[in-house]
VMD Tcl script that draws the C-alpha trace (Angstrom):
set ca {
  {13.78 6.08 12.65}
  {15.88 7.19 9.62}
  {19.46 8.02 9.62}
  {21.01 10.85 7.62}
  {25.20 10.80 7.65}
  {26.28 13.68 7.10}
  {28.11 17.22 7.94}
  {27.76 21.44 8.14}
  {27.97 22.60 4.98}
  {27.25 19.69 2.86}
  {24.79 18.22 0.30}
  {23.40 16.39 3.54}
  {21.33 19.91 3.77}
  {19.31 19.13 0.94}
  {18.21 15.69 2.59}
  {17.65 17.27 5.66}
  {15.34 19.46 4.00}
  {12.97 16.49 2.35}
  {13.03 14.29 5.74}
  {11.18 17.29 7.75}
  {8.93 17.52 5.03}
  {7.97 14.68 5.36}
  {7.44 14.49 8.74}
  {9.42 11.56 9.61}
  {11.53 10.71 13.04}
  {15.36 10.99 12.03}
  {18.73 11.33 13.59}
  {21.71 12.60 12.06}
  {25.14 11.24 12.39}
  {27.68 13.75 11.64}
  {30.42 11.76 9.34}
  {32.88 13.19 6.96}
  {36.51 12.32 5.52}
  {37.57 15.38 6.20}
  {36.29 15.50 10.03}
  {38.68 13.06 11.79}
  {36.54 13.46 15.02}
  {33.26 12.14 13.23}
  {31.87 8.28 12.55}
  {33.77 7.92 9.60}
  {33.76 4.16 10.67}
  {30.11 4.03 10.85}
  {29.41 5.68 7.46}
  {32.18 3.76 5.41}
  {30.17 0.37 6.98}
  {26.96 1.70 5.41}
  {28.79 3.24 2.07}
  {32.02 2.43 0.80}
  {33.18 5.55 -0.72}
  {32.25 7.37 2.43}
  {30.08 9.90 0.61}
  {27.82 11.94 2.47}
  {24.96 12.33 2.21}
  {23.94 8.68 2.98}
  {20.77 7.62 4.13}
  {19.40 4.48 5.68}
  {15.98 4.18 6.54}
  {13.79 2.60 9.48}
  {14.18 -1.23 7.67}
  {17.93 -0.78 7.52}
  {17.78 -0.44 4.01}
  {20.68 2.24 2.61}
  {19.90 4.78 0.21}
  {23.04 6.52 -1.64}
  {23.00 9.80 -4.25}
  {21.63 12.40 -3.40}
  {18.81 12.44 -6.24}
  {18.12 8.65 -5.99}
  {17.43 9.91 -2.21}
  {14.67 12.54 -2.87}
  {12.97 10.92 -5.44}
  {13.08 7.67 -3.25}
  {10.79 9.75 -0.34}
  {9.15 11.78 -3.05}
  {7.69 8.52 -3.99}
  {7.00 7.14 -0.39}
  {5.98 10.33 0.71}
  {3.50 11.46 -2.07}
  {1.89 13.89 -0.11}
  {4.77 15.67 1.35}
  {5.12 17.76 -2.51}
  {8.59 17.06 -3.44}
  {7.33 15.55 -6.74}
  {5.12 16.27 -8.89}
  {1.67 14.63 -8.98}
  {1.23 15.41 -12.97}
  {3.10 12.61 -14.68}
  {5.18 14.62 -17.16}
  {5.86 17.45 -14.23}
  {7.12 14.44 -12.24}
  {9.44 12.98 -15.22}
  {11.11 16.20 -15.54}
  {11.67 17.14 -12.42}
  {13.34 13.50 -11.93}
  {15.23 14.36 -14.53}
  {16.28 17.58 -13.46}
  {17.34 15.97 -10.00}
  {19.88 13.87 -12.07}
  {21.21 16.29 -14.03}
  {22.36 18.14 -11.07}
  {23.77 15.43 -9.84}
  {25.71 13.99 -12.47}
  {27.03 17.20 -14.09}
  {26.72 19.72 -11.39}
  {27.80 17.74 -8.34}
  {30.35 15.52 -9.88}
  {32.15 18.35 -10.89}
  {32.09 19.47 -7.09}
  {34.01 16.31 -6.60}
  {36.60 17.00 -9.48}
  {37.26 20.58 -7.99}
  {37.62 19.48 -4.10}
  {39.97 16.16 -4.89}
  {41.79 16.50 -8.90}
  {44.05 13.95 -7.17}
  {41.31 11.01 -7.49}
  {41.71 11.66 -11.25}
  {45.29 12.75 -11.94}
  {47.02 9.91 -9.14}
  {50.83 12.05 -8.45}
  {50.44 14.80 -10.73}
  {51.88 18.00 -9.96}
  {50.04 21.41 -8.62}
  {50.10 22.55 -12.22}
  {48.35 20.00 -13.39}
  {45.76 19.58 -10.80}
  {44.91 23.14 -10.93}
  {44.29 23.14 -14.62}
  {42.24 20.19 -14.15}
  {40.47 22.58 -11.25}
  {39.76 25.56 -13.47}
  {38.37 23.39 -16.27}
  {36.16 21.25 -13.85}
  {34.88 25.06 -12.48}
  {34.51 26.43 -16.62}
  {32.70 22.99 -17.16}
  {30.45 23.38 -13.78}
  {29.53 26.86 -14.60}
  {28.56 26.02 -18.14}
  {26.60 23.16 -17.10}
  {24.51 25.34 -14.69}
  {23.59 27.82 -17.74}
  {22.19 24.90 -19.46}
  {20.43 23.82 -16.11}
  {19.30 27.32 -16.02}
  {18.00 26.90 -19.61}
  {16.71 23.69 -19.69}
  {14.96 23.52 -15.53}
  {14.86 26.79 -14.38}
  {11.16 27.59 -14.63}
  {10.32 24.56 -12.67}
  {11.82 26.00 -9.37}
  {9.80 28.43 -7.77}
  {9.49 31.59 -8.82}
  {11.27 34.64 -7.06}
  {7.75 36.60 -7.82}
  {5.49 34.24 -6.36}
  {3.24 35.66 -3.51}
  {4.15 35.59 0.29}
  {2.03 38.01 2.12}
  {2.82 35.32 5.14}
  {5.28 32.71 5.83}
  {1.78 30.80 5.72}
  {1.18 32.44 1.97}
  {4.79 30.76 0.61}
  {4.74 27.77 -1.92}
  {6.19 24.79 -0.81}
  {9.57 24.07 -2.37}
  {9.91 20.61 -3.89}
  {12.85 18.49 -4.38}
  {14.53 20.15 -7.26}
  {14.81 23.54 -5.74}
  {16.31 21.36 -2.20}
  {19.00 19.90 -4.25}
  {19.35 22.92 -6.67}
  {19.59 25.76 -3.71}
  {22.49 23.07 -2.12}
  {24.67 21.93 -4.91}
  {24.29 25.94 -6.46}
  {26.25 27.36 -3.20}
  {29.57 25.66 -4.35}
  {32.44 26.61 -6.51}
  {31.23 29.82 -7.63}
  {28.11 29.08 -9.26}
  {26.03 31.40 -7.68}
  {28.14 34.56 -8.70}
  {28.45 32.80 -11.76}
  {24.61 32.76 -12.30}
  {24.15 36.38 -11.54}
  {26.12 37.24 -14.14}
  {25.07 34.81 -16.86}
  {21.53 33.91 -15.69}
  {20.01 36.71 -13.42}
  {16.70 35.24 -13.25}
  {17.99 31.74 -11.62}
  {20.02 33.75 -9.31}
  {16.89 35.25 -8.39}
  {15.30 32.14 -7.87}
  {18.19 30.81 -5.94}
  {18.06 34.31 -3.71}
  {14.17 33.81 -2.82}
  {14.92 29.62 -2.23}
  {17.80 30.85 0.55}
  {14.63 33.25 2.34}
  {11.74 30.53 2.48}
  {10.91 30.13 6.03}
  {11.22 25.84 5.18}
  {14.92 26.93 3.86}
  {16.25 29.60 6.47}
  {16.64 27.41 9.40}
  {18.41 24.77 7.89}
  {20.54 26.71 5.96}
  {21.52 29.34 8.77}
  {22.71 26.41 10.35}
  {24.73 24.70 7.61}
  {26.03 27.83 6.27}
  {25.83 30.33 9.42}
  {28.32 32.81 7.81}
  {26.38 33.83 5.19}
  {23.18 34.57 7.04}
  {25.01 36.76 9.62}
  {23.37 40.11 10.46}
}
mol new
graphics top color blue
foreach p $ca { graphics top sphere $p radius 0.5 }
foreach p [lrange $ca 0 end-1] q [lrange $ca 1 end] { graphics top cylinder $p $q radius 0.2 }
display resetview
């Protein structure tokens, strides 16, 4: 059995995702810094920054970051669709995968704890250190937008059925996650409507809705 650390509103969601695709037993260990309640314990002995999401899988073998994560059971799990079979599809959508991860989700990190970077600065400081981490974030999801954006699925594909839907793949998991953070969706709509869009019809697939209702139950509320 896998075993996915994580917490309720967090890039765990994405993982989540890509382990019921493909189809494998899993438990999940809620574990957080911020949750003193939770196995913080247990997920600083598997990873010692305590970053969720963390993964460890059935050999005992830990996986860490997120995108080294998805491509990891993309490529155990070639059938389960969260890669690309075509070879050049596959590169870029690895690629993609990193580039959220490296310049969209860092600068989650930057935003939530400016401390980590600034040691005893004051609250002037660490909120200019905020906004620019949240100008920088935005502007690196118009190039995202730019450079990946038609490889997500598209808001105008058909779905006569929940049946009819295409299958999401690993870029739109970790894209639909990392994009509910720090703005970037309102950002989007204003500077790139069509990823918004995209984002929009990701949060409605029938694979998405359950998961997400669950990790983000206040925004799905009738």
């Amino acid at each position: 059995m896998w075993t996915l650390y994580g917490s309720v509103g967090s890039g765990s969601a994405a993982i989540e995702l890509a382990l019921r695709r493909c189809g494998v037993p899993y438990r999940e260990v809620r574990a957080s810094t911020w949750e003193a309640d939770s196995a913080r314990d247990e997920l600083a002995a598997a990873n010692p920054l305590s970053q969720i999401p963390t993964l460890v899988d059935p050999s005992g073998m830990v996986m860490t970051e997120s995108a080294a994560m998805l491509i990891h059971l993309g490529l155990v799990f070639p059938g389960s669709g969260l890669l690309p079979a075509d070879e050049s599809a596959r590169a870029q959508a690895m690629r993609g995968l990193v580039y959220v991860a490296a310049n969209c989700y860092a600068a989650i990190g930057v935003i939530d704890y400016p401390e980590r970077w600034l040691g005893d600065a004051d609250d002037a400081a660490l909120q200019q250190l905020r906004q620019g981490a949240r100008s920088r974030l935005h502007a690196c999801w118009d190039v995202f937008a730019d450079q990946f954006g038609g490889a997500l699925l598209s808001p105008d594909a058909p779905r006569h059925s929940p049946a009819a839907w295409p299958r999401p793949a690993a870029l739109d998991m970790l894209t639909a996650v990392v994009s509910r953070w720090a703005g970037a969706r309102a950002h989007l709509a204003q500077s790139r409507p069509s990823l918004a869009a995209a984002l929009a019809s990701l949060d409605a697939h029938p694979e998405f809705l359950p998961v997400f209702k669950r990790h983000w139950p206040e925004l799905f509320a009738s």
